[in-house]
N, C-alpha and C positions, 0 to 999 in steps of 0.2 A: 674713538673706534675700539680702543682696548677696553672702555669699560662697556662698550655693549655687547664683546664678544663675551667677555667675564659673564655679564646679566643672563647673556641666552645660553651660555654653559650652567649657568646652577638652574636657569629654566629647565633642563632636559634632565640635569640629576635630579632634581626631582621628579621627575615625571618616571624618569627609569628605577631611585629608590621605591617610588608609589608601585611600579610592575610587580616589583620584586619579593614587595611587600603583602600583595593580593594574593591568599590562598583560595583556592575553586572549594565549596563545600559539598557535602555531599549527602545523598540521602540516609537518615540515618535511625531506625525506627525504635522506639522504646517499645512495644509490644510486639514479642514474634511469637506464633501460633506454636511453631515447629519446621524445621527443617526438612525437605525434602531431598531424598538422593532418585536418581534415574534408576528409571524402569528397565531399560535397555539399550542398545547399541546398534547403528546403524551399520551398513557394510563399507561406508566412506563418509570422508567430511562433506557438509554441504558447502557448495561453491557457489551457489547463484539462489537467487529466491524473488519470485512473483507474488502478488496476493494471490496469484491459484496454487501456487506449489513451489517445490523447489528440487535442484538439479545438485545432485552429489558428484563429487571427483571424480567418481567411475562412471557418472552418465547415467544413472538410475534416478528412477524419476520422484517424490513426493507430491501425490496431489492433494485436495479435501477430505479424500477416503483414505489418505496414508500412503505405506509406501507398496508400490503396483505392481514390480519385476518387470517396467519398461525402460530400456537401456536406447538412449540418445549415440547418434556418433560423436568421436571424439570434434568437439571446438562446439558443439551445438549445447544451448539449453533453456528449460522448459517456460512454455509460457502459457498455453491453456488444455484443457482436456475436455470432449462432451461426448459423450455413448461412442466407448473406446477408440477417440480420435483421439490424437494427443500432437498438439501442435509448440513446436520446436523452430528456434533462431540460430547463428552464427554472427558474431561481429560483424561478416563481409558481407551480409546484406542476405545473406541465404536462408531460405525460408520453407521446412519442411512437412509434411504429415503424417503420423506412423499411428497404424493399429495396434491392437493389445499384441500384436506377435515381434512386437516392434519394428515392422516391416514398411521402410517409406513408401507410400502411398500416391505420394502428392510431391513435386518440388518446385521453387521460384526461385530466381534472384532478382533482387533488389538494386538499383544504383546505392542507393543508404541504409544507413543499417536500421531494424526496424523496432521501434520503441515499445511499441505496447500491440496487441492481437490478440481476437477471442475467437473461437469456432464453432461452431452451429450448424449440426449436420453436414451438409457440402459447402456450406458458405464461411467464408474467412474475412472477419474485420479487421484492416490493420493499421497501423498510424507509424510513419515511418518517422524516423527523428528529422526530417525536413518540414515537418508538421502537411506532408499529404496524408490523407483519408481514402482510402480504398476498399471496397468488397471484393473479392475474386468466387466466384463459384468452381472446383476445384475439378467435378466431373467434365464441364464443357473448358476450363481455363481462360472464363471470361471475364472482361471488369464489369462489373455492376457498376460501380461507382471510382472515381477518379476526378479528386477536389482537392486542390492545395488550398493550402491556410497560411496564415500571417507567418512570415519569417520567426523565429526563434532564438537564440542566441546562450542560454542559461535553465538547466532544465534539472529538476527536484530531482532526487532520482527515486522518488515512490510516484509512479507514473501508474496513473488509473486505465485500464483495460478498457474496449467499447463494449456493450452492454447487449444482448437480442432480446427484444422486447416483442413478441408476436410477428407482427410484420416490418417492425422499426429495428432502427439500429441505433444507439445512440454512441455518439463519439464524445469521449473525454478529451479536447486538444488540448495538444502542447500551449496555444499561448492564451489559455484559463476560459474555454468556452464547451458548450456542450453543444454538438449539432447533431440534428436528427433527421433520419435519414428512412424515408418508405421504400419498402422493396418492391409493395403491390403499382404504386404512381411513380416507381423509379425516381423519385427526387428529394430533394431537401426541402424540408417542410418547416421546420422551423431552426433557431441558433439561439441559445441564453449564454449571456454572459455569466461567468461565475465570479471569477475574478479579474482584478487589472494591473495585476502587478508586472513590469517590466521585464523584471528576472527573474526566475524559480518560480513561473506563475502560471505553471501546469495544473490541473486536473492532479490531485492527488489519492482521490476516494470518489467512487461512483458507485450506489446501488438502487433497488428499486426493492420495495417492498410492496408490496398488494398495489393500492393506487398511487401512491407515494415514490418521489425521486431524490435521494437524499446524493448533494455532491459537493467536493470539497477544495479550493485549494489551500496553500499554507498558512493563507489570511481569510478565508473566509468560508463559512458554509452554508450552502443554500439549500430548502425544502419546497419541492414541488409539487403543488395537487393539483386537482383537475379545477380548485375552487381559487389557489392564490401560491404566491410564492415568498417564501420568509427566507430572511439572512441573520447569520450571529457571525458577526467579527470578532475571531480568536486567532492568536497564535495555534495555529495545530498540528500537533502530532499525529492525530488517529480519529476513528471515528467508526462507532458503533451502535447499525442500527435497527430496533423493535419493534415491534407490532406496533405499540402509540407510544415510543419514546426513542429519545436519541440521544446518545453517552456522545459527548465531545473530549478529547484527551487532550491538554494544552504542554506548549511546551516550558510552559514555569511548574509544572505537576500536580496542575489543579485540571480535579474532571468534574467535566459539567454532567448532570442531567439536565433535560430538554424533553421538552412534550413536542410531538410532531410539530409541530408548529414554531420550534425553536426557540420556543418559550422557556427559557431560563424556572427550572422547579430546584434545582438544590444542587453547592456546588462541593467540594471534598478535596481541599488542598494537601499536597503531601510535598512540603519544602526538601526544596534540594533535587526530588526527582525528577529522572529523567529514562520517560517510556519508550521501550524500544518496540511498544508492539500493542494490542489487545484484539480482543477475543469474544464471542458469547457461546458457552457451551451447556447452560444451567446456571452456570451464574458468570459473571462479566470480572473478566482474566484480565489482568495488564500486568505485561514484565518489564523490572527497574531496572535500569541496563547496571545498578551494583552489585547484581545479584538477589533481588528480591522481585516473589511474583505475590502481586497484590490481587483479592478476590472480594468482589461486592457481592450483592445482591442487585436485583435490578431497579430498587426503591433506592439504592446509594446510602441503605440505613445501618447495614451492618455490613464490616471491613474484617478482613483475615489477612495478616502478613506470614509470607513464610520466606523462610531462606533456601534460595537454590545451591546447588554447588558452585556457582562459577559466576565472576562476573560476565556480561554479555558486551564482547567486544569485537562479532562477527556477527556473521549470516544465522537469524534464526528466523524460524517457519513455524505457526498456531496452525493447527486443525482444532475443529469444535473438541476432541479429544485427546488430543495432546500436544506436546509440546519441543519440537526438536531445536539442537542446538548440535553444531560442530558435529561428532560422529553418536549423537546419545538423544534420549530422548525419555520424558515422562509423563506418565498419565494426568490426565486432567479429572477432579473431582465433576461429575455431573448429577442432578438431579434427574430420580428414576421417574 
């Protein structure tokens, strides 16, 4: 008995010298372009960030076009904007809608708190963290739609928005499927799986370019045409998409190029990183969370590093022109 407590004690010392022993490495680049310092200064830290935008300490808003002079009340923050509608959440399930004068317009509550929501004229898509699927039209305060989905239990926290596609709606759900939803036949018309992962197996990227439906979760991304539907199994961080091509961002810090079709064309390792973000604004932005913002082109043929001020170890927000972090921000190079 003594000598097999003795065996599985130097089992665990070593296992514990081996921890102690593991340094994390880090990205670390031999060519840097030039360093860049900020352009300017916001009026507060950012507190919260959606792929539409993000919500400052003081309740002011960032959306695509920047920052707007719409102030949130306090406990609320931002989740989507469309022709000066600006729709806004609360932990407790509260769910509001304010014009450019900042003026609520619209209010709900929720039994749950509500995960992800995009607005479209009078109509509100929302997905509540119980993984129901809702429309509400906001003039009459009616449900268009009201469809729970699969239980949940573990959720990314880059949670994809539903999508207005003419008459459709398409939902990103929480447990890794795409449903789509007619407003004109009132019904569900179809459901695609994305992914099947058990946990963290959310919808993490959803967009739509011309005829193309490009969505992602953390294992896998799927391309949809009117003609067929392609998959590429990657660890993913991010995901950026073109006219006929699609940047994949993996989390060992290799980006793919991909032709619509998810055709693997060329891939561009950069050991150790780790992306906190990317972008196309003229040319295809991704930030190192050490502090470096890397720049392609959109052929993946020529790389620019530059050093930022700051490592990135909060809330940051890309617009096609620029780049916010914490209370600061700066311009992005774009092609005229």
């Amino acid at each position: 008995m003594r000598l097999f407590n003795l065996l599985l004690l130097s089992i665990v010392s070593i296992f514990v010298l081996q921890g102690c022993g593991t340094k994390r490495q880090y990205f670390k680049p031999k060519d840097i372009s030039y360093s860049i310092d900020y352009d300017g200064t916001l009026p507060a830290k950012i507190a919260d960030v959606t792929r539409s935008g993000a919500t400052l300490e003081d309740g002011e808003v960032i959306t695509k076009k920047g920052l707007k002079g719409i102030k949130l009340p306090k406990g609320f923050t931002f989740l989507d904007d469309s022709k000066d509608r600006y729709l806004a959440t609360s932990k407790c399930g509260d769910l509001i809608v304010l014009d450019d004068n900042s003026k609520t317009i619209y209010s709900r509550k929720f039994d749950t708190q509500v995960a992800a929501a995009s607005i479209k004229d009078s109509k509100i898509a929302i997905i509540l963290s119980s993984n129901r699927l809702l429309i509400i039209d906001i003039k009459s305060d009616k449900e268009i739609l009201n469809s729970k989905q699969d239980d949940v239990y573990a959720l990314d926290s880059r949670i994809a928005s539903p999508y207005f596609l003419n008459s459709l709606v398409i939902f990103p759900t929480l447990d890794g499927k795409l449903v789509v939803f007619d407003t004109k036949s009132a019904k569900i018309i179809r459901s695609v799986i994305v992914g099947n992962e058990k946990f963290f197996g959310n919808v993490i990227y959803l967009d739509v370019l011309n005829d193309r439906l490009v969505a992602a979760t953390k294992k896998r991304v799927i391309s949809i045409s009117p003609n067929s539907m392609d998959i590429l199994d990657e660890d993913v961080k991010d995901v950026v998409v073109l006219k006929n091509r699609i940047f994949v961002f993996t989390k060992d810090g290799t980006v793919i190029l991909a032709n619509a079709d998810l055709k693997v064309l060329k891939k561009e390792r950069f050991p150790f990183a780790v992306f906190a973000g990317a972008i196309y604004g003229g040319h295809v932005y991704m930030i190192e969370r050490g502090g470096y913002l890397i720049a392609t082109d959109v052929d993946l043929n020529s790389v620019n590093i530059y050093k930022i001020p700051d490592n990135i170890k909060s809330f940051i927000f890309f617009t096609k022109k620029a780049l916010y972090y914490q209370d600061r921000y700066f311009k992005l190079a774009s092609k005229k």
